[in-house]
KOLMARZA-301204 format. One line per 10 residues: number of its first residue (from 1); their letters; for each residue z, y, x of C-alpha. Coordinates in nm, 3 decimals. Last residue first. Layout:
residues N
NUM	A	Z:Y:X  ... $
***
This chain:
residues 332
332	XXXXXXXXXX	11.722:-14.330:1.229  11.704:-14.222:1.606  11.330:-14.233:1.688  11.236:-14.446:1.991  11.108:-14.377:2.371  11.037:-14.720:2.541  11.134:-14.765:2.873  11.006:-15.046:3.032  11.191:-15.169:3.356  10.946:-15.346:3.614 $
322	XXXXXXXXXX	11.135:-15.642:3.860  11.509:-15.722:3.864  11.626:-15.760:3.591  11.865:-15.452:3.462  12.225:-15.376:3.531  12.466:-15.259:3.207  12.772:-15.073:3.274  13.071:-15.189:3.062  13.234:-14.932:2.863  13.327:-15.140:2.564 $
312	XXXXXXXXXX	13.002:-15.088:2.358  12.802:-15.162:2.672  12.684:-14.922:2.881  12.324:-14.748:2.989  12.365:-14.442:3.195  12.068:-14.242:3.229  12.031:-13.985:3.528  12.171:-13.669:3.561  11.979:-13.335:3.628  11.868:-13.312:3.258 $
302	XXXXXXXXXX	12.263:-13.312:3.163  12.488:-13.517:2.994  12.252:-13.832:2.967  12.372:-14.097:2.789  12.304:-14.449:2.609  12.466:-14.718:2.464  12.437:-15.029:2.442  12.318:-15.348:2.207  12.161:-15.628:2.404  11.888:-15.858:2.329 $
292	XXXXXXXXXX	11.828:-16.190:2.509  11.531:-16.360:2.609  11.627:-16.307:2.971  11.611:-15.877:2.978  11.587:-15.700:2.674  11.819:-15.358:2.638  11.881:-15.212:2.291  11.983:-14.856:2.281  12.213:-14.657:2.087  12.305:-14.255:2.174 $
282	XXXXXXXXXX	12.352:-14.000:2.384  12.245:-13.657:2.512  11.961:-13.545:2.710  11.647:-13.766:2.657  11.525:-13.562:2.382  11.182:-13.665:2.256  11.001:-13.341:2.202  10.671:-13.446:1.921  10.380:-13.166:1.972  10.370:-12.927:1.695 $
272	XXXXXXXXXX	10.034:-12.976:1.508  9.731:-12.679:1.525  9.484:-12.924:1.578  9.441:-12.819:1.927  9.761:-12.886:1.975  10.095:-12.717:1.933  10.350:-12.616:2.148  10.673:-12.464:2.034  10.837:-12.867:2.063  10.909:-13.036:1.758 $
262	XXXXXXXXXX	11.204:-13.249:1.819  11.286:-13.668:1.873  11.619:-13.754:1.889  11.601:-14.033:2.070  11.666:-14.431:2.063  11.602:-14.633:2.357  11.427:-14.971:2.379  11.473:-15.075:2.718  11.248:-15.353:2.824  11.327:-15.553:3.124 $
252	XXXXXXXXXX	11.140:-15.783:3.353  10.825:-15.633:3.244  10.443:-15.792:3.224  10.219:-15.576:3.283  9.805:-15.628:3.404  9.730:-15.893:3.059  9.788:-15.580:2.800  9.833:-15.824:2.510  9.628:-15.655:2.158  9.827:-15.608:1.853 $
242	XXXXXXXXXX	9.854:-15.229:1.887  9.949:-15.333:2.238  10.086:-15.610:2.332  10.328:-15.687:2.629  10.454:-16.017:2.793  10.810:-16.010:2.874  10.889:-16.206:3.212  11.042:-16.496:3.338  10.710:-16.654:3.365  10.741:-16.982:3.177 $
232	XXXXXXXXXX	11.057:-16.853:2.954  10.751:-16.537:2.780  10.938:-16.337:2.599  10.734:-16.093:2.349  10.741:-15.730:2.362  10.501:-15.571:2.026  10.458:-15.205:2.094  10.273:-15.063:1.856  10.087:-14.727:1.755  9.995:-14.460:1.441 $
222	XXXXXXXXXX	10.274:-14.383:1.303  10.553:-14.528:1.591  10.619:-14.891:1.642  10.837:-15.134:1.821  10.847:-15.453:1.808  11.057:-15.722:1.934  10.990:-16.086:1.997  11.193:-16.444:2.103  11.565:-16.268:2.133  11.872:-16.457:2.160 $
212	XXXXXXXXXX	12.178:-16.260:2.111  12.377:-16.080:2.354  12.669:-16.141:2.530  12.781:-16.188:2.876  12.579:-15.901:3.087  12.321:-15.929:3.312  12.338:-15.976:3.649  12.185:-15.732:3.874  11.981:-15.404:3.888  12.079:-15.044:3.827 $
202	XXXXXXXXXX	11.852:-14.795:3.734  12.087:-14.487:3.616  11.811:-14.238:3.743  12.002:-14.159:4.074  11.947:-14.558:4.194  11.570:-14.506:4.116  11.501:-14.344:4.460  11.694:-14.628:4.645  11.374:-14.871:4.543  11.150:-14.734:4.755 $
192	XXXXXXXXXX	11.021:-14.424:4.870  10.661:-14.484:4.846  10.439:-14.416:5.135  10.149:-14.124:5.159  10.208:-13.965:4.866  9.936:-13.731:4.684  9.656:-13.893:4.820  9.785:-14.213:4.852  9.814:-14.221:4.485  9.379:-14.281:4.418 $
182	XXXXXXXXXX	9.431:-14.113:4.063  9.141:-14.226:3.818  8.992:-14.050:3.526  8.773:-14.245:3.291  8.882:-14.223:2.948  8.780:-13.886:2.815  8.550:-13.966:2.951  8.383:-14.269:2.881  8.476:-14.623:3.032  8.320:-14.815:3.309 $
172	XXXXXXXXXX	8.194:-14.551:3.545  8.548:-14.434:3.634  8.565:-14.085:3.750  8.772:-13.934:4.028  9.090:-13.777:4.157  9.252:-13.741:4.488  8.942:-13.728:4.689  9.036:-13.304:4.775  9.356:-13.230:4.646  9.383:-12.950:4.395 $
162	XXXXXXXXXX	9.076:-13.065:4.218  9.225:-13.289:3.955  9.590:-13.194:3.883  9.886:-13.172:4.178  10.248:-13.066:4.003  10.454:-13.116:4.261  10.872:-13.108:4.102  11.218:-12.842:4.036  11.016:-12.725:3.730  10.911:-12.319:3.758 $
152	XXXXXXXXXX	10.532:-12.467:3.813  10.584:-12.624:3.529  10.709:-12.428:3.256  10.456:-12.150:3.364  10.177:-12.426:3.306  10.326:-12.483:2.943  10.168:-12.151:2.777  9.814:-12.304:2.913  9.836:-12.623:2.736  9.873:-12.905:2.997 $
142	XXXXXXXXXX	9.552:-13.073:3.198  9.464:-13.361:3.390  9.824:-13.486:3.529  10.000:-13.596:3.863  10.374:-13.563:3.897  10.541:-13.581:4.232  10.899:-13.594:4.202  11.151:-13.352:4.345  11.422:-13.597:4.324  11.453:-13.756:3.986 $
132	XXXXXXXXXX	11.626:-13.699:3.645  11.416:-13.407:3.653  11.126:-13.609:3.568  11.279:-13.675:3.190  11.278:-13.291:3.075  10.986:-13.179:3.277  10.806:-13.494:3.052  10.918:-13.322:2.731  10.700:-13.054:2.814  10.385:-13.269:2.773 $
122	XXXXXXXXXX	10.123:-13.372:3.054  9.769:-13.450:3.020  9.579:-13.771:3.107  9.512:-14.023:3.342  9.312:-14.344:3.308  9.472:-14.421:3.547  9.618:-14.570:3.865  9.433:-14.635:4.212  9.501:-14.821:4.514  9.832:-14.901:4.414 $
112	XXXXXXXXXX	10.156:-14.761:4.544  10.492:-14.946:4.561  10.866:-14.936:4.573  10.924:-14.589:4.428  10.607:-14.516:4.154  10.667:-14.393:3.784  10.460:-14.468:3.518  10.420:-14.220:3.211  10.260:-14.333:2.888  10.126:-14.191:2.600 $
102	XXXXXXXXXX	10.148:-14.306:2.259  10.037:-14.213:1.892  10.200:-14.057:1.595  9.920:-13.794:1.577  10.026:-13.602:1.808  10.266:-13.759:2.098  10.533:-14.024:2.157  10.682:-14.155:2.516  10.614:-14.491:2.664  10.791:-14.462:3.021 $
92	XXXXXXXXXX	10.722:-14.733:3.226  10.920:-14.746:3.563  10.854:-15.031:3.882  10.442:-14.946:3.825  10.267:-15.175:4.005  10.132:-15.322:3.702  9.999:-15.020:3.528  9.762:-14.967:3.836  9.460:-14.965:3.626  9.512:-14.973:3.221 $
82	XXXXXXXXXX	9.312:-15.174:3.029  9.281:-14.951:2.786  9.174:-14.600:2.736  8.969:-14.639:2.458  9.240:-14.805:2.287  9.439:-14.484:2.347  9.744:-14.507:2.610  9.603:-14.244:2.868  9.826:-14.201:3.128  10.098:-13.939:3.296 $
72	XXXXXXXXXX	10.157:-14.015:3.624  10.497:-14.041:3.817  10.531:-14.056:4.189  10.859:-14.091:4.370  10.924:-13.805:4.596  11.145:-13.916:4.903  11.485:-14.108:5.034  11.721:-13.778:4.923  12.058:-13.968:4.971  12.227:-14.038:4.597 $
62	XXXXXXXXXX	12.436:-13.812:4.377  12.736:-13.956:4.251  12.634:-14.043:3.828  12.771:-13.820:3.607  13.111:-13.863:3.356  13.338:-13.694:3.591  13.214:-13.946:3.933  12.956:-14.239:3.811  12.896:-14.515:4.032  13.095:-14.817:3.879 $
52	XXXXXXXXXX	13.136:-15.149:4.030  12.839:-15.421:4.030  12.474:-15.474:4.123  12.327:-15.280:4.416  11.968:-15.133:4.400  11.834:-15.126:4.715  11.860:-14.837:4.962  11.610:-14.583:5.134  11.767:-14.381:5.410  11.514:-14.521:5.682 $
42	XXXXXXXXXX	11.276:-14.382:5.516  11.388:-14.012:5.506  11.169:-13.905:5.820  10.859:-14.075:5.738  10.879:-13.940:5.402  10.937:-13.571:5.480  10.709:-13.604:5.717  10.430:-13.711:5.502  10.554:-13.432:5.234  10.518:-13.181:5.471 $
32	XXXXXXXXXX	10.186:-13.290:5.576  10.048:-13.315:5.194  10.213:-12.950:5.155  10.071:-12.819:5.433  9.743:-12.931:5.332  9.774:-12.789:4.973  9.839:-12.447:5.100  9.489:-12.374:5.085  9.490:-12.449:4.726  9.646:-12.075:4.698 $
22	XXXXXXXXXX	9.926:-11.953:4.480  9.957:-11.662:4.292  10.245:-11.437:4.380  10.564:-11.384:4.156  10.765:-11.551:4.514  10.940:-11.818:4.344  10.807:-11.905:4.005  10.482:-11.889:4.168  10.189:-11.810:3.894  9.918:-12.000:3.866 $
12	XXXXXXXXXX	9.566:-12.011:3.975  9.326:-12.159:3.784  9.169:-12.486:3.826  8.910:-12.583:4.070  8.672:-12.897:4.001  8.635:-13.153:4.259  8.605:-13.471:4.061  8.476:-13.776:4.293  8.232:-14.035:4.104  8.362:-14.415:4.103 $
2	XX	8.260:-14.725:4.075  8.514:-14.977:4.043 $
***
């Protein structure tokens, strides 16, 4: 893909820690750190175990640090799609926004792609789900100004276009909006792997007796769908988009989880409240995996813990192994 490098500067922000501005000068140190950081922790990276119960007073035990995971937030308009690096993805967050439409957030621990995009801007309710993770990188193109405080204070690495030289750049084959690309090795030099999603409640292994056979589900919201359709021949669910199959995904598991979903005090340009789905808390979920539905439940206790998905009776669900979608629902 052709590309044209972005190296615009944004405006400083304000340290939560020190009051002080921060300079892009530091961004080198950072990168290094976070190299070393990585090389040092990789060894402490663990696969997903199925089986027994890992939760200690209702939360999940706390996990060895084994480095930043990456999540981006990305374009889901039709003018956006076909999505680059969507694939590689192991998390898929599909989270709503203004105008009853979709935006997505992928999240990186086994693998990195050479590039991933079209990326866009970030939401509150993002800070929310990231800190079920540790110290994440998140990389965005833009947030309402009243929501930068919010997240430089949040416990991640905010890096948006121009704060790392050859991180970011433009597409030639779709129109901007629509054409910014994140080359991740920029921002994280190796992924984690797969023991940075045992934290989030991502557990992988058999799946459950039960269940009810399950040939299509669809989800929508106002103004987008989600149609997930099993697929026997590849083991996999094959996913369309406002009626049209995205051909680069095809998820082992789809989690369909039901929210409370929130205005938030921000508002766009339009002057609407921007939609808060509320991943703290509990509720019902439906988990696909094998052609086969599954009714659970869901909960979060605080934004530090990750998600636990059960069955009715207390047992903990695992997930296929291979990309988890997460759809973000409204609770009837």
């Amino acid at each position: 893909m052709a590309s044209v490098n972005i190296t615009r500067s944004n405006p400083k922000r304000t340290s939560p820690a020190t009051g002080t501005p921060p300079t892009r000068t530091r961004t080198a140190a950072a990168l290094l750190a976070t190299a070393l950081t990585a090389a040092l922790v990789a060894g402490c990276a663990t696969t997903p175990r199925a089986g027994g119960d890992d939760s200690v007073n209702g939360s999940l035990k706390p996990r060895a640090r084994t480095g930043p995971v990456l999540a981006v937030k990305i374009d889901n308009a039709r003018a956006a799609r076909p999505h680059t690096g969507l694939g590689a993805a192991d998390v898929v967050y599909v989270e709503p926004v203004e105008g009853g439409m979709s935006r997505l957030m992928a999240v990186y621990a086994t693998k990195l792609p050479p590039a991933v995009g079209p990326v866009r801007s970030a939401r509150q309710s993002d800070l929310e789900l990231l800190r079920q993770f540790d110290r994440p990188v998140l990389a965005f193109s833009g947030a309402q100004r009243k929501l930068h405080p919010l997240i430089d204070r949040a416990p991640l690495r905010a890096v948006e276009p121009g704060e790392v030289s050859g991180a970011y750049y433009r597409g030639r084959s779709k129109r901007a909006p629509h054409n910014l690309y994140l080359r991740p090795r920029r921002l994280v030099r190796a992924a984690p792997g797969a023991g940075a999603l045992e934290a989030t409640g991502f557990r992988f292994g058999p799946a459950p007796s039960g269940g009810r056979a399950t040939v299509s589900r669809t989800v929508r919201y106002p103004a987008a769908r989600f149609t997930f359709t099993w697929s026997a021949a590849r083991g996999r669910w094959l996913v369309a988009m406002d009626g049209r199959a995205a051909r680069t995904v095809a998820p082992a598991t789809v989690v369909v989880q039901y929210v409370k979903v929130r205005k938030s005090r921000f508002r766009d340009v339009l002057g609407n409240h921007t939609p808060y789905p509320q991943t703290v808390g509990s509720g019902r979920a439906s988990v696909l995996r094998g052609g086969r539905a599954y009714d659970v439940v869901w909960e979060r206790a605080r934004a530090a813990d990750g998600t636990r998905f059960r069955t009715r009776d207390g047992r903990r669900v695992d997930f296929a192994p291979g990309q988890v979608w997460v759809v973000l629902a409204r609770a009837s």
